[in-house]
C-alpha positions in Angstrom: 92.0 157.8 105.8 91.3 158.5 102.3 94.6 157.4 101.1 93.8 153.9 103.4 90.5 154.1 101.3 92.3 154.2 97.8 94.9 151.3 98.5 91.9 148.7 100.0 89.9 149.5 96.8 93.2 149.6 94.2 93.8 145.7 96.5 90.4 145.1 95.4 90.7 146.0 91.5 94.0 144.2 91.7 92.3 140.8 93.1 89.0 140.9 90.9 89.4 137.8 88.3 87.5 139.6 85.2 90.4 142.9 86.1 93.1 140.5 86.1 91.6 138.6 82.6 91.4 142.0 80.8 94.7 143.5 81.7 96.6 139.8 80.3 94.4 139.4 77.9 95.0 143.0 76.5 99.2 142.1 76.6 98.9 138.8 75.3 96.7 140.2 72.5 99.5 142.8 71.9 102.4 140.1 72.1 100.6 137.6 69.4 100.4 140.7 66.9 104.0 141.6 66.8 104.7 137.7 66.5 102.3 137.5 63.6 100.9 134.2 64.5 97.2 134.6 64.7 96.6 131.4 65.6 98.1 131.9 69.3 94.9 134.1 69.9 93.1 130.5 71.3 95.7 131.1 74.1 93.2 133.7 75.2 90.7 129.9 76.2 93.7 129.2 78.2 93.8 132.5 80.2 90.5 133.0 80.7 90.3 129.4 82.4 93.0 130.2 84.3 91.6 133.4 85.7 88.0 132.7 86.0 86.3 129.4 85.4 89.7 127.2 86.4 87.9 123.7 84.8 91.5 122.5 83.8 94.2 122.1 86.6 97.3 123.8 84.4 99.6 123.0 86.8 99.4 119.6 86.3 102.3 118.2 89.3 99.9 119.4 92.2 96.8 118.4 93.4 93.8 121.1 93.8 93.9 122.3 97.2 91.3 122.7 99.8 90.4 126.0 101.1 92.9 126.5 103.8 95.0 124.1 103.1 98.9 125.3 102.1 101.4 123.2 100.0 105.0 121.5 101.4 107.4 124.3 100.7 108.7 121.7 98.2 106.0 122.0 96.0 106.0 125.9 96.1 109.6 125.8 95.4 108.7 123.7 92.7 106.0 125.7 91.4 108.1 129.2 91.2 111.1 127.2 89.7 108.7 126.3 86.7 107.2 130.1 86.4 111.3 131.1 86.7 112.6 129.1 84.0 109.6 130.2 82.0 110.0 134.1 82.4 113.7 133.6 81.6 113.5 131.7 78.3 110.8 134.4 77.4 113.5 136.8 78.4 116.5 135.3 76.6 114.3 134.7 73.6 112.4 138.3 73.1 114.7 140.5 75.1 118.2 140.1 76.0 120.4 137.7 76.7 123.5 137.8 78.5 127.1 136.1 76.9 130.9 136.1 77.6 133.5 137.2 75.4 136.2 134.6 75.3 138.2 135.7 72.8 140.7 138.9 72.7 139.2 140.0 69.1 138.1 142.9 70.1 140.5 144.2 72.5 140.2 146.9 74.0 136.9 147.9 73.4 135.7 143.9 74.9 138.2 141.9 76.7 138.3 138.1 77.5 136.5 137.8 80.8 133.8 140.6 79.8 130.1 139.6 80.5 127.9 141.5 78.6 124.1 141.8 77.8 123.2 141.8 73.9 119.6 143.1 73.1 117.3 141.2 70.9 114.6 143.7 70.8 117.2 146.4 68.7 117.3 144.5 65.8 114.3 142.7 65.9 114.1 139.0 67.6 114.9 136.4 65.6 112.1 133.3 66.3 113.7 130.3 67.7 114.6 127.9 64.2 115.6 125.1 66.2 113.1 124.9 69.2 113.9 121.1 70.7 116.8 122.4 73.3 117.9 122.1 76.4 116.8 125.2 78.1 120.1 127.4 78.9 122.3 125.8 76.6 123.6 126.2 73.1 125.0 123.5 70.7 127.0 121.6 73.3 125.9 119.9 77.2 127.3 121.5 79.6 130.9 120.0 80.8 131.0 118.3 77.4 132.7 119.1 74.2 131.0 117.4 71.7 127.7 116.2 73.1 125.2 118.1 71.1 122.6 119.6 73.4 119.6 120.0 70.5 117.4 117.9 68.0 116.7 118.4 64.3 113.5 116.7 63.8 112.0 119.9 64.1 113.2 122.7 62.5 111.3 126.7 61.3 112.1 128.6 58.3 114.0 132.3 59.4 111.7 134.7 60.9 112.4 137.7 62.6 110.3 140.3 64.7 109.7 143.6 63.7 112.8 146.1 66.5 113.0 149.2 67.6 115.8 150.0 65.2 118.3 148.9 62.6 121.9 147.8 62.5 124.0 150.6 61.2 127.8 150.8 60.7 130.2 150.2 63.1 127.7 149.3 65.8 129.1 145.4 68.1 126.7 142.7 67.2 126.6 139.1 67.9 126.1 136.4 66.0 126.2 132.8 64.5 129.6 131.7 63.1 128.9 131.5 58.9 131.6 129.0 58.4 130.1 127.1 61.8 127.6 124.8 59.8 130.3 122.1 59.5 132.5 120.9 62.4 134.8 118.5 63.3 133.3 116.4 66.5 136.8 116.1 68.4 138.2 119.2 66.9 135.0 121.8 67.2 137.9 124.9 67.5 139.1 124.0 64.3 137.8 125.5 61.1 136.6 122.6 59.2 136.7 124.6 55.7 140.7 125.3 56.3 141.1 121.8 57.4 139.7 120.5 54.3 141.7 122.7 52.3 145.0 121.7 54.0 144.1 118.1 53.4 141.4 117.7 51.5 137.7 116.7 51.8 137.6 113.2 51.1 140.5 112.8 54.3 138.7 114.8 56.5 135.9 112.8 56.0 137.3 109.1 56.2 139.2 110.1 59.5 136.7 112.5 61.1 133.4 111.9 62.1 131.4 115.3 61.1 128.9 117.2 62.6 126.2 119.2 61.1 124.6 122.6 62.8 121.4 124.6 62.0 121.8 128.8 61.5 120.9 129.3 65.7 122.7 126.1 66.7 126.0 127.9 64.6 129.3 129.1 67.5 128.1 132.9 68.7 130.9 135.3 67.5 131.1 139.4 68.3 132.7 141.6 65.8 131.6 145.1 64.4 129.6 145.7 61.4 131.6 147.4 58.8 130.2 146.8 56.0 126.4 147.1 55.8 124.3 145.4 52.6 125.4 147.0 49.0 128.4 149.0 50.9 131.7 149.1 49.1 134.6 148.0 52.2 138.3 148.4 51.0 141.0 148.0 53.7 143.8 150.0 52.9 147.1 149.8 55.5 144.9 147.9 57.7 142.0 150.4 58.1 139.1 150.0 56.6 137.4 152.4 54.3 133.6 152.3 53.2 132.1 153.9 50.4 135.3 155.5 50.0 135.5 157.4 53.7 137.3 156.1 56.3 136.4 154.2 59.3 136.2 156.4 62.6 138.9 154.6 64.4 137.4 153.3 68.0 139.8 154.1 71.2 140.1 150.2 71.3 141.5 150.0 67.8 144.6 148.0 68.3 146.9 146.5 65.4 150.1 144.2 65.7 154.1 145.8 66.5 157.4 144.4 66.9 159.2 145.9 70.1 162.6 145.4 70.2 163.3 144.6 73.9 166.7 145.3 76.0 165.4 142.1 77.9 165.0 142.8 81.3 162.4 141.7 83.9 160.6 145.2 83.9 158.7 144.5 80.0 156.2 142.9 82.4 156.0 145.3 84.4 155.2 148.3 81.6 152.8 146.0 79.6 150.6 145.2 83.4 151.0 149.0 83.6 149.8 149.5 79.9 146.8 146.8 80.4 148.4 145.0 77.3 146.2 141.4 77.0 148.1 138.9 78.3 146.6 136.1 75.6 148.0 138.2 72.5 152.1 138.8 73.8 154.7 136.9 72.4 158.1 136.6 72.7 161.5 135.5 71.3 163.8 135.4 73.2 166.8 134.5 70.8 166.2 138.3 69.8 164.5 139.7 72.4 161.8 140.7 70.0 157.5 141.2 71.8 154.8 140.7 69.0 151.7 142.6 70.7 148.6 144.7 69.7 148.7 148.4 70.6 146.0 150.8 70.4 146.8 154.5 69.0 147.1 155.3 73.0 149.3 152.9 74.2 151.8 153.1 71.1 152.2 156.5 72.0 153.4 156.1 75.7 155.7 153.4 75.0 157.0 155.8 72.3 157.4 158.4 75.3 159.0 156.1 77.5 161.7 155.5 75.0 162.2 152.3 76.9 162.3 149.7 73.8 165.1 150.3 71.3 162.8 150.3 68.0 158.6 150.1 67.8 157.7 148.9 64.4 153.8 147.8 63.2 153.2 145.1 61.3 151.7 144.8 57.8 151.1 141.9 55.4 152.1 143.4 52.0 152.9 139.6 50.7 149.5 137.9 49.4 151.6 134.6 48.6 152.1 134.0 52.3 148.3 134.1 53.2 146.1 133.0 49.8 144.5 130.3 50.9 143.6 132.1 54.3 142.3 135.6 52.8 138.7 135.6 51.6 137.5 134.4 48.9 140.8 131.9 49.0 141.7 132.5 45.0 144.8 133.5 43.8 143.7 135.7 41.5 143.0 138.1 44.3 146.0 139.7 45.6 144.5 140.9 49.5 146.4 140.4 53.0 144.3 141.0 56.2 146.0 145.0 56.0 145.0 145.3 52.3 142.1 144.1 51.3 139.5 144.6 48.4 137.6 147.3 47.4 134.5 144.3 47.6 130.8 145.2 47.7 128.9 144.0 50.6 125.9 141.9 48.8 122.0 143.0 48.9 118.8 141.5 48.9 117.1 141.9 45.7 120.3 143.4 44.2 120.9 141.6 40.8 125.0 141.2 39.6 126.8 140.0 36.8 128.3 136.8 37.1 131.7 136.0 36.0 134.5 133.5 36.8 136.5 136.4 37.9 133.8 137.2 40.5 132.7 133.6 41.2 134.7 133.5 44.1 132.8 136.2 46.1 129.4 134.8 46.0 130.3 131.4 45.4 129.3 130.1 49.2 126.3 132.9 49.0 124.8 130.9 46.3 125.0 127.6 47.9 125.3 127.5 51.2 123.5 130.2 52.3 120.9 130.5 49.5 120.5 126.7 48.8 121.1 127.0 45.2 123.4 124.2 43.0 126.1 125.6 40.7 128.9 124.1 38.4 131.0 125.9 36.6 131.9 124.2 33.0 134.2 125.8 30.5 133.8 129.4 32.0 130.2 128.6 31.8 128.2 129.2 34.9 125.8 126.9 35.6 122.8 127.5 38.7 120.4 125.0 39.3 121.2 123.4 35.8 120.6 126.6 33.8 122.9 128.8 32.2 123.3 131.7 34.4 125.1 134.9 33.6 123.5 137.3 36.7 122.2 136.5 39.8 119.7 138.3 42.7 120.6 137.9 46.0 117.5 136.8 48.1 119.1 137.9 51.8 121.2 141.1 52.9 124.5 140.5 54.0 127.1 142.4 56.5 130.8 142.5 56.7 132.1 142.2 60.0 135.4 143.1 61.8 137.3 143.5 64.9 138.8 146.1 66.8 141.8 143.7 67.6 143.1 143.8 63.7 145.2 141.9 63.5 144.0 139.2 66.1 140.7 138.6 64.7 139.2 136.2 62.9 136.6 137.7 60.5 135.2 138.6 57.0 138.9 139.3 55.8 138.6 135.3 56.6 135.8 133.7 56.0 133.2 136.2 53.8 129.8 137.9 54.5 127.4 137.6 57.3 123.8 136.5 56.4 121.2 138.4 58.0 119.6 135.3 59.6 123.0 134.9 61.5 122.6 138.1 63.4 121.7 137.8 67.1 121.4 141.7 68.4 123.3 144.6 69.9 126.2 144.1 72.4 124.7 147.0 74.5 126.7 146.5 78.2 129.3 145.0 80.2 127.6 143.9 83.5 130.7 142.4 84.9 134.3 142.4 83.8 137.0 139.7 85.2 140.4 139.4 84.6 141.3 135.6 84.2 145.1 136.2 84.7 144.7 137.8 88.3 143.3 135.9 91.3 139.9 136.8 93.4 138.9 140.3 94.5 141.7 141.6 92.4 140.5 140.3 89.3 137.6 142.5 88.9 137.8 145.1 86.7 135.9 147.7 88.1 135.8 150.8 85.1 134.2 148.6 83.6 131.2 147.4 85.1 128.0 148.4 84.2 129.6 150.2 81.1 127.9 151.2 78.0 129.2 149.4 74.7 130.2 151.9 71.9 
């Protein structure tokens, strides 16, 4: 009878308007601090209207009912579709958001057909920079390729939210493509920047139309942090080495061999076996020759089987035949994607010496990503028309990588990672499908609901 007692009173406390006002009032309070924006605090006008006095009818697309009176189920479906879409943008904007790895970069520790769950709150959210969207999309309409699906005519400066903890090395992030500001409209998986330096700027611009995107608007990439800011990364034999100690090599660590086949139907059969990624196998069959990534695991079984006549992995030690491909794309450095560096990852507030031999690292850094001017005019360094032989970087930067070495398109290619790129932490696979098999079979059940290391 007592316990009866408790729950009609707890109802009660529950119902009460001015109970209801303190306890959203107290959150609300609590969410404007940690966004820092004390002028949201006359939202408090809006929630004690809505609780108590109800003068102004927020929900604007139905009438104020009579007492008694219910809605068409219409207009209640309407009504929790709006309060849906709301709690979910919240959501995706403060919390987590869920993506799809399309990409076998960073096989085998995330596989094409992997849906995972990155968390905002780790790092810190970043605040929306380009807020005019279409809810649930992210630079392109859905069943379109080039049909951009925001607006630039308003725009915020980088902001981010204080987390519950900081990026370290090593740890899977996402986030926004740094070489994704410029893209071809009818070629958007092409990189513009090699594209221009195949055939020049000045082509690509009289036969393309080109398309501009903000930081958030930029293509979402995963890779894993190597390189935090004012690290040293060298890559020696294609691992990579920081401050001089070596990376801990991940179970999905996989780099390129050449298996010399005896050609018979049953390679299919041992690579299925294997779980060798279908997207990354190729073949020539002149020589009966597989080019595949292996982690440390499966080289060694296929070693065991004794099945191929030779195993032999690849390495570039030829910087001619990839100089214009290797970061920073000069040819007075002499790195492959298997050697690479030393290079020091840049940091805010850090002040360097400026040079033409070192020009080429923090070239785009100075620019594009700090919005700075610079000409260089007989070995003299020129930013923002003054003579400059230093320079203090004003953001942190991270070098990425993935676990698919030698299938992955990543700092070795394109630079540093500016901290207003990064998303969050790749924290779980929800659901896992393999694309090559068909229904029911195609789910990969180990890893559902796994935790991302």
């Amino acid at each position: 009878m007592r316990l009866k007692q408790n729950s009609t009173k707890l109802l009660a406390l529950l119902k009460n308007p001015f109970f209801r006002l303190f306890i959203s009032s107290t959150l609300y309070v609590l969410f404007v601090l940690w966004i820092g924006s004390h002028w949201l605090l006359f939202g408090l006008i809006i929630l004690a209207d809505w609780q108590l006095t109800k003068f102004v009818n927020w929900r604007f697309w139905r009438k104020r009912k009579s007492l008694g009176k219910k809605y068409k189920l219409s207009t209640e479906f309407f009504d929790s579709l709006i309060i849906a879409v709301l709690l979910a943008i919240f959501i995706r904007t403060f919390f987590v958001e869920a993506y799809t790895i399309p990409t076998s970069s960073m096989e085998k520790t995330l596989g094409v057909g992997d849906y995972i769950f990155v968390s905002k709150l780790r790092y810190g959210p970043r605040l929306p920079m380009t807020p005019v969207t279409i809810p649930f999309t992210h630079n392109v309409l859905p069943l379109t390729k080039n049909s951009k699906s925001f607006a630039t005519w308003l725009t915020f400066p980088y902001r981010r939210l204080a987390g519950t903890g900081k990026l370290r090395n090593y740890q899977i992030v996402v986030f926004n493509y740094p070489e994704g500001d410029t893209v071809i409209k009818n070629y958007p998986e092409k990189n513009y920047y090699q594209m221009v330096k195949q055939y020049g700027r000045k082509y690509i611009k009289r036969n393309y139309e080109i398309l501009y995107r903000p930081v958030d608007k930029r293509d979402n990439y995963i890779k894993r942090v190597t390189g935090l800011p004012g690290d040293t990364v060298h890559i020696v034999h294609g691992r990579a080495y920081v401050n001089k100690q070596a990376e801990p090599l991940a179970t999905g660590n996989q780099y390129n061999y050449s298996l010399k086949s005896y050609g018979t139907a049953e390679d299919t059969m041992i690579f299925n076996k294997l779980a060798v990624s279908l997207y990354d196998v190729k073949y020539n069959e002149f020589n009966s020759i597989y080019s595949l990534p292996l982690t440390r695991k499966m080289y060694r079984e296929l070693l065991d089987s004794a099945y191929f006549k030779a195993i032999v992995r690849y390495e570039n030690i030829d910087p001619s035949s990839v100089n214009n491909q290797i970061f920073p794309f000069d040819e007075d450095y002499y790195w492959t994607e298997d050697n690479f560096g030393p290079v020091t990852v840049p940091q805010k507030d850090i002040t360097i010496n400026l040079s033409s031999e070192n020009l080429p690292l923090y070239q785009r850094i100075i620019t594009a990503f700090e919005g700075n001017s610079l000409q260089v005019i007989n070995d003299s360094i020129y930013i923002n028309n003054k003579l400059s032989n230093s320079y203090t970087f004003r953001k942190d930067y991270f070098f990425m990588l993935g676990d698919n070495r030698h299938n992955s398109n990543d700092s070795r290619y394109w630079g540093f990672v500016p901290e207003d790129h990064i998303i969050g932490k790749a924290t779980m696979v929800w659901l896992s499908i393999d694309k090559n098999k068909k229904w029911f079979g195609n789910i990969r059940w180990k890893k559902m609901l796994k935790i991302i290391k």
